[in-house]
VOSEKOL-707214 format. One record per residue (C-alpha): x, y, z; residue number from 0. Coordinates in Angstrom, 1 decimal, decimal comma. Layout:
N
xx; yy; zz; i
X; Y; Z; NUM
...
% end
This chain:
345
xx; yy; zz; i
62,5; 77,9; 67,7; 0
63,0; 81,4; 69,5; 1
60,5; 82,7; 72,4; 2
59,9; 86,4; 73,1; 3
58,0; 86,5; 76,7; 4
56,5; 89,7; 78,5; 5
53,9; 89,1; 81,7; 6
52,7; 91,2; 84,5; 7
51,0; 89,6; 87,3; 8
50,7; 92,3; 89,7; 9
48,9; 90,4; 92,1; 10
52,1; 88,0; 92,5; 11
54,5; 91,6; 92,0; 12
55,7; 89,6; 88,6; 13
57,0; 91,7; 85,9; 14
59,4; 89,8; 83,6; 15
60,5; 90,2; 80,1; 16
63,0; 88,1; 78,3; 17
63,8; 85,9; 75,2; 18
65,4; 82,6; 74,4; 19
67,5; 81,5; 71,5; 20
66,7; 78,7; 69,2; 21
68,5; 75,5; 70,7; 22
69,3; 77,8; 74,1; 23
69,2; 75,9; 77,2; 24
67,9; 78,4; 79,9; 25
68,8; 77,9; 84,0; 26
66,1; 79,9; 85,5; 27
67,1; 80,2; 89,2; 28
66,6; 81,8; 92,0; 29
65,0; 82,2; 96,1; 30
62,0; 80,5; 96,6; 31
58,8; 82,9; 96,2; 32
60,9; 85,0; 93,6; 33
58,5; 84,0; 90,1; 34
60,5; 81,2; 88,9; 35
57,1; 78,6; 89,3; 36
54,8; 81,7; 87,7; 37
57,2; 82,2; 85,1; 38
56,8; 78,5; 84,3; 39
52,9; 78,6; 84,8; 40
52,4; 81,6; 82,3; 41
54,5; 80,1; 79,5; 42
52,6; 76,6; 80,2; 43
49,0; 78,0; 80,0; 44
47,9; 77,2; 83,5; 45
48,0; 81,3; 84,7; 46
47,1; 84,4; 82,4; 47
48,7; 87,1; 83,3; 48
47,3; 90,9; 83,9; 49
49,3; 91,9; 80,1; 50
51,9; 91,2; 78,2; 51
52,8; 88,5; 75,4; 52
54,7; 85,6; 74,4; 53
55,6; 84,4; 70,7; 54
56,8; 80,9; 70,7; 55
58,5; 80,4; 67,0; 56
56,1; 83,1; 65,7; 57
52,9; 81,6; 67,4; 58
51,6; 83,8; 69,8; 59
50,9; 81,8; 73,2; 60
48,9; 85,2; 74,1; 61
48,5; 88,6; 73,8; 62
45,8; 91,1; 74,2; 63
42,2; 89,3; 73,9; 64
44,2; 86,5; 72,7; 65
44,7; 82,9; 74,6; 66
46,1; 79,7; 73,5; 67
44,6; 76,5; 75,3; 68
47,7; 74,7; 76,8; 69
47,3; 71,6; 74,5; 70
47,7; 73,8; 71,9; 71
51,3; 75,7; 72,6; 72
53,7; 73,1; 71,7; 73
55,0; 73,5; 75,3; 74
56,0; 70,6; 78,0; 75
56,5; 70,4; 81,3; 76
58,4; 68,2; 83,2; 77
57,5; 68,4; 87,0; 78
59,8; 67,1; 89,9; 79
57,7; 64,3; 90,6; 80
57,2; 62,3; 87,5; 81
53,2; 62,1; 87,5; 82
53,3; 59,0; 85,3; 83
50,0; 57,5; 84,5; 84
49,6; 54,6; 87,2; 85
47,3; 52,5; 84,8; 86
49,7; 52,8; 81,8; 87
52,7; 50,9; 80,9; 88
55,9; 53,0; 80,7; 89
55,7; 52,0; 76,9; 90
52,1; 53,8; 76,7; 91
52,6; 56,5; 79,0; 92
55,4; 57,7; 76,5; 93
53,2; 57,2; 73,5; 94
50,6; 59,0; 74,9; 95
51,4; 61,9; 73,5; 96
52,1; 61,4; 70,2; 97
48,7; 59,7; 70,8; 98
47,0; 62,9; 71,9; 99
48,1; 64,2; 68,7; 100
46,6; 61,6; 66,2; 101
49,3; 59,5; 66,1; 102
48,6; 55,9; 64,8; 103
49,0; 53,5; 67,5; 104
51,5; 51,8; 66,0; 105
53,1; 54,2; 64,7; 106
53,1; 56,0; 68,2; 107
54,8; 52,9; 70,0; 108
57,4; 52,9; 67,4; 109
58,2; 56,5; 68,6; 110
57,8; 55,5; 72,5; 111
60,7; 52,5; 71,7; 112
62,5; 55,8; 69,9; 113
62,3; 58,1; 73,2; 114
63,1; 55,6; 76,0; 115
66,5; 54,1; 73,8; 116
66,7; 57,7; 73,9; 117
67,0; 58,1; 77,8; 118
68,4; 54,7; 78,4; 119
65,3; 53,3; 79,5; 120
64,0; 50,5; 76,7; 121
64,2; 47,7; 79,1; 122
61,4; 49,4; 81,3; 123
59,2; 49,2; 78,3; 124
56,5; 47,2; 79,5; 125
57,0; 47,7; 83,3; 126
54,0; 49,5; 85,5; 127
55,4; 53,0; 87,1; 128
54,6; 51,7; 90,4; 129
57,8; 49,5; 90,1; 130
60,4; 51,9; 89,0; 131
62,7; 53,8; 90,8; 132
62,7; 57,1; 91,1; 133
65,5; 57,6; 88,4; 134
63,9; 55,5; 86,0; 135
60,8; 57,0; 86,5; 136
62,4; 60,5; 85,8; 137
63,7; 59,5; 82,7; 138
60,6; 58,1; 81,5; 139
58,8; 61,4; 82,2; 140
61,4; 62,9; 80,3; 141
60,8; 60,2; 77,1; 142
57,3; 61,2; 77,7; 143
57,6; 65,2; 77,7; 144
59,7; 64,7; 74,4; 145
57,7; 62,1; 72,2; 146
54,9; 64,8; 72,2; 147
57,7; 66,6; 70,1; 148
57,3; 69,9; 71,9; 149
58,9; 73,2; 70,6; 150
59,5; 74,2; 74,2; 151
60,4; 71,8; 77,3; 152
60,0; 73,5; 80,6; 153
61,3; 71,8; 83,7; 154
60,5; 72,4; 86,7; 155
63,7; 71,2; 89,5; 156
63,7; 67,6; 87,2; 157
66,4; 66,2; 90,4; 158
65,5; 68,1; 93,0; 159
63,1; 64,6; 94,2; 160
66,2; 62,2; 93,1; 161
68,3; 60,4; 95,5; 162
72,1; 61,7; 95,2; 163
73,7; 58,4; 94,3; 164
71,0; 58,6; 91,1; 165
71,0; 62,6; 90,0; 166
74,4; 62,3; 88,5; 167
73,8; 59,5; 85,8; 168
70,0; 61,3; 85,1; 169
71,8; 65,0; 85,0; 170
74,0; 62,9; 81,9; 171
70,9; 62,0; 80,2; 172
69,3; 65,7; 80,1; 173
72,4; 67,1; 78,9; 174
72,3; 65,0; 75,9; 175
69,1; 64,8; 74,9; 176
68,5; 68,8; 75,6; 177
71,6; 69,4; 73,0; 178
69,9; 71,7; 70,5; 179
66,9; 71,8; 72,2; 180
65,3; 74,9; 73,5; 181
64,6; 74,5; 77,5; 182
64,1; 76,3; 80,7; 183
65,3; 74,7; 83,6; 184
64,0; 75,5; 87,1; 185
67,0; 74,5; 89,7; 186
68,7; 75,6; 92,7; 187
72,0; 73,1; 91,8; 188
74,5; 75,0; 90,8; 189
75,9; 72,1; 88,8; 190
72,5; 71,8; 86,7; 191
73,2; 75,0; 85,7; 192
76,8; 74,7; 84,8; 193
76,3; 71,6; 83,4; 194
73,1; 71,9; 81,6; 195
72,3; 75,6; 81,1; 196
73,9; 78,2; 78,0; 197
72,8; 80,7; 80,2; 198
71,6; 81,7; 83,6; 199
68,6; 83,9; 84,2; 200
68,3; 84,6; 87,9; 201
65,2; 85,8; 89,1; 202
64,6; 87,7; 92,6; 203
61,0; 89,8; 93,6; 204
59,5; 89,2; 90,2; 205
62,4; 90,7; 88,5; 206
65,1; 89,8; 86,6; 207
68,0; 90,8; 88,7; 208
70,7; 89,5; 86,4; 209
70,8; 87,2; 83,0; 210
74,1; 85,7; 81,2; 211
76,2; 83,2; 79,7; 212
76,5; 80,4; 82,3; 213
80,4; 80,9; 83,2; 214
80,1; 84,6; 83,3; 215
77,5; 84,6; 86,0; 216
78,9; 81,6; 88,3; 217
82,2; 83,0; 88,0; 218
81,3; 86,7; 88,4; 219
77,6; 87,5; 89,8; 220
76,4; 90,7; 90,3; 221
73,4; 90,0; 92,2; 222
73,2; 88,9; 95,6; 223
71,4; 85,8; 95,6; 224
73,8; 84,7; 92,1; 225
76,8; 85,3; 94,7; 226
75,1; 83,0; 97,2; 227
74,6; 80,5; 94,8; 228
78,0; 80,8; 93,5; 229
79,4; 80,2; 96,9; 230
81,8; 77,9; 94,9; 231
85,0; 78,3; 93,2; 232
84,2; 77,4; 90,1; 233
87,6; 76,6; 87,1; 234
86,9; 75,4; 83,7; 235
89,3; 73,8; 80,9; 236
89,7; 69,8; 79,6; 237
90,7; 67,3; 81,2; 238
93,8; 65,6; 82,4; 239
94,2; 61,9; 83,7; 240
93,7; 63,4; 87,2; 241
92,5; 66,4; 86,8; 242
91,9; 69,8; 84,8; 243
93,8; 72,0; 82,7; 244
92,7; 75,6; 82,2; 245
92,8; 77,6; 79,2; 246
95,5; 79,5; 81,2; 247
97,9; 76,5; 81,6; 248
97,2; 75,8; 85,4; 249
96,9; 72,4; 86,3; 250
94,3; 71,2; 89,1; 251
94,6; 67,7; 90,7; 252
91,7; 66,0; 91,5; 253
91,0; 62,9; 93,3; 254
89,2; 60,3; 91,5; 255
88,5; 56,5; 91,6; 256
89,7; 56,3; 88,3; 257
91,3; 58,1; 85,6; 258
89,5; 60,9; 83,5; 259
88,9; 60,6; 79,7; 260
91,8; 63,2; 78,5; 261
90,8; 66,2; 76,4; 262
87,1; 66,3; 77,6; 263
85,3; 69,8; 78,5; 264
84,9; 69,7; 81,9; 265
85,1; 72,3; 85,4; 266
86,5; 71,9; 88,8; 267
84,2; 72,9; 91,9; 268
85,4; 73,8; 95,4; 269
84,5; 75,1; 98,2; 270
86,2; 78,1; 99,3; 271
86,4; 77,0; 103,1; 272
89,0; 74,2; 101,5; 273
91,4; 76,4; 100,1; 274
94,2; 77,7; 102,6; 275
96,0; 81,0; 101,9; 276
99,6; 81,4; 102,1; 277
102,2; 84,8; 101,5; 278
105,1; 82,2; 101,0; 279
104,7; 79,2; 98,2; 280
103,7; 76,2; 100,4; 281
105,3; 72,7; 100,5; 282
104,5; 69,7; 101,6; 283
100,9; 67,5; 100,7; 284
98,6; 70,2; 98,9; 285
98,8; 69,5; 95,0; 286
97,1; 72,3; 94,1; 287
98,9; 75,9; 94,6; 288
97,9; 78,6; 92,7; 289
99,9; 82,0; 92,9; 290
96,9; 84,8; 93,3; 291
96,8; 88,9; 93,8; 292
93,8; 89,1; 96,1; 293
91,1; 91,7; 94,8; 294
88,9; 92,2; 98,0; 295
88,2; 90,9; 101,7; 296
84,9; 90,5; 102,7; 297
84,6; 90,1; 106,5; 298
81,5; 88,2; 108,1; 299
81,7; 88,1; 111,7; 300
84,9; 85,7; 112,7; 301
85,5; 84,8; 109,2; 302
87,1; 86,3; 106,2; 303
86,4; 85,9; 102,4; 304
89,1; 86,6; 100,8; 305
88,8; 87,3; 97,0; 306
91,0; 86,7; 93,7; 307
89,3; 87,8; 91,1; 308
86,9; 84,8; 90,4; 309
88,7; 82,6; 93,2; 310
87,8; 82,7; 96,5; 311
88,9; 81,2; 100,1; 312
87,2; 81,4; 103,2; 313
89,6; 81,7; 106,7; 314
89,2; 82,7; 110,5; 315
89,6; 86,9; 110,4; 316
92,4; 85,9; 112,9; 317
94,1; 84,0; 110,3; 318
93,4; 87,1; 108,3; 319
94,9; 89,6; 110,5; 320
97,6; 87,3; 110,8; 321
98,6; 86,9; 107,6; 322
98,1; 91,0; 106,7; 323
96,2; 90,3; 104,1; 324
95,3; 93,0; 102,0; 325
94,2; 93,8; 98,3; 326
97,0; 93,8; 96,2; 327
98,7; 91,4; 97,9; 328
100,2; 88,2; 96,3; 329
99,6; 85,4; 97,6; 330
99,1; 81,7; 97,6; 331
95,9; 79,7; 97,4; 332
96,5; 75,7; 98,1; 333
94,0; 73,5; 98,3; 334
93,9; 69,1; 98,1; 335
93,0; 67,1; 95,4; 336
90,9; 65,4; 97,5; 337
88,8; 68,6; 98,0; 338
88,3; 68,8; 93,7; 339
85,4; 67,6; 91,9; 340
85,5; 67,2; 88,0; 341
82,7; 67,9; 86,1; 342
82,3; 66,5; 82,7; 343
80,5; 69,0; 80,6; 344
% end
């Protein structure tokens, strides 16, 4: 399945062109009132735009004079809330589409049972959605969205309504039931998009301001609200017992409950306003010190960014003036293990 998307909405100031890969996992982020939700609304059916086109595995969706009803596009759309059908079992709200499409019955519960062993969710089976939770409920939307077989899921911020205890286990879920699938992901979470995403397409003023493989743009963005965002150091490699291990050879500690499955694809996330910066190698509790040559200093009122290529720490611009930091200089970035979160990817 490939997509090949061009829309003009002047009346929104949307003009966006852009493609996806067969099995390509797309994070489509960006500030709210930038296009993400018309994006989303064109390729579902629910707005026409002014011109342009859209071929979805070599069916047009539309094009001059020509409109496919959204029934017809092969296209799902997972909202934030889960909109299940209050008056249908969870078993016959996720065979409702195969349903739609003249499915058997039986044949269509079969496939329901398929999709919720699929998202972890077979006990729910004959439950009411009234009594689920809002994680379970999530992951029978997303049982739902994929029994109908769709050659496109769209989702639209699919944790944004979840509690935080629950996001991580349901984040899990997406990523392995969207492996080879083609999807665009709306979200704001950084982590959804490293975690989920092949690539990041951020959106800003109807535009596309900047689109890449995940890693690249996290690690190096070039637009300002992709900077924002990626207002996180952000280190990837496999896993250790208590920690990570870069491609590089440096080792990062982390500070877990328990230990970490060795040899597993995973990235390290901190915040920049953990990490202290030293000119002489630093002793004592941090277990994380890594030997830098800082790049640039970005100075916002009585703070200080100071940059390492795709590292960054945030200090006072006293500490700053202290230190005589400038680019060039090598120095020291420590920062605690308790401060390190490990990602499974």
């Amino acid at each position: 399945m490939s997509l090949d998307f061009t829309a003009r909405v002047p009346a929104r100031d949307f003009d966006v062109r852009f493609s996806l890969a067969t099995g390509e996992t797309i994070a489509l982020m960006g500030p709210n009132g930038a296009g993400k939700s018309t994006l989303l609304s064109v390729l579902a059916g629910l707005l026409r735009p002014d011109c342009g086109s859209a071929t979805l595995d070599g069916k047009t969706l539309y094009d001059d004079g020509e409109w496919l009803a959204p029934h017809t596009r092969g296209i799902a759309l997972l909202a934030q809330d889960a909109l299940l059908f209050p008056h249908l079992s969870v078993l016959e709200n996720v065979a409702f589409g195969p349903r739609c499409a003249g499915v058997p019955r039986s044949a269509a519960r079969k496939e329901a049972h398929r999709w919720l062993r699929e998202v972890d969710a077979a006990d729910l089976a004959h439950r009411r959605p009234v009594s689920l939770s809002g994680g379970q409920a999530q992951r029978v939307a997303v049982a739902r969205a994929l029994a109908a077989e769709p050659a496109l899921l769209l989702l639209d911020e699919p944790l944004a309504a979840l509690d935080i205890s629950v996001a991580p286990m349901v984040r899990r879920m997406l990523r392995r039931v969207l492996e080879g699938r083609s999807a665009i992901i709306v979200t704001h979470d950084i982590v959804d998009a490293l975690l989920l995403a092949d690539r990041v397409v951020i959106v800003d003023g109807g535009r596309i301001v900047e689109d890449g493989p995940t890693r690249l743009v996290l690690e190096r963005p070039r637009s300002s609200f992709a900077a924002g965002l990626a207002g996180v150091n952000l280190m990837t490699g496999t896993t250790t017992r208590d920690g990570l291990r870069t491609p590089g050879g440096v080792q990062l500690a982390a500070l877990r409950d328990r230990d970490l499955p060795a040899g597993e694809e995973a990235a390290a996330v901190f915040s920049p306003r953990a990490v202290a910066v030293h000119r002489l190698r630093p002793t004592g509790s941090p277990r994380n010190v890594l030997a830098v040559t800082i790049t640039d200093l970005e100075q916002h009122g009585g703070r200080t960014t100071v940059r390492a290529d795709h590292l960054s720490a945030e200090i006072t611009t006293a500490s700053a003036a202290e230190l005589d930091l400038l680019p060039g200089a090598e120095v020291y970035f420590s920062v605690k293990s308790a401060e390190v979160e490990i990602y499974l990817r």
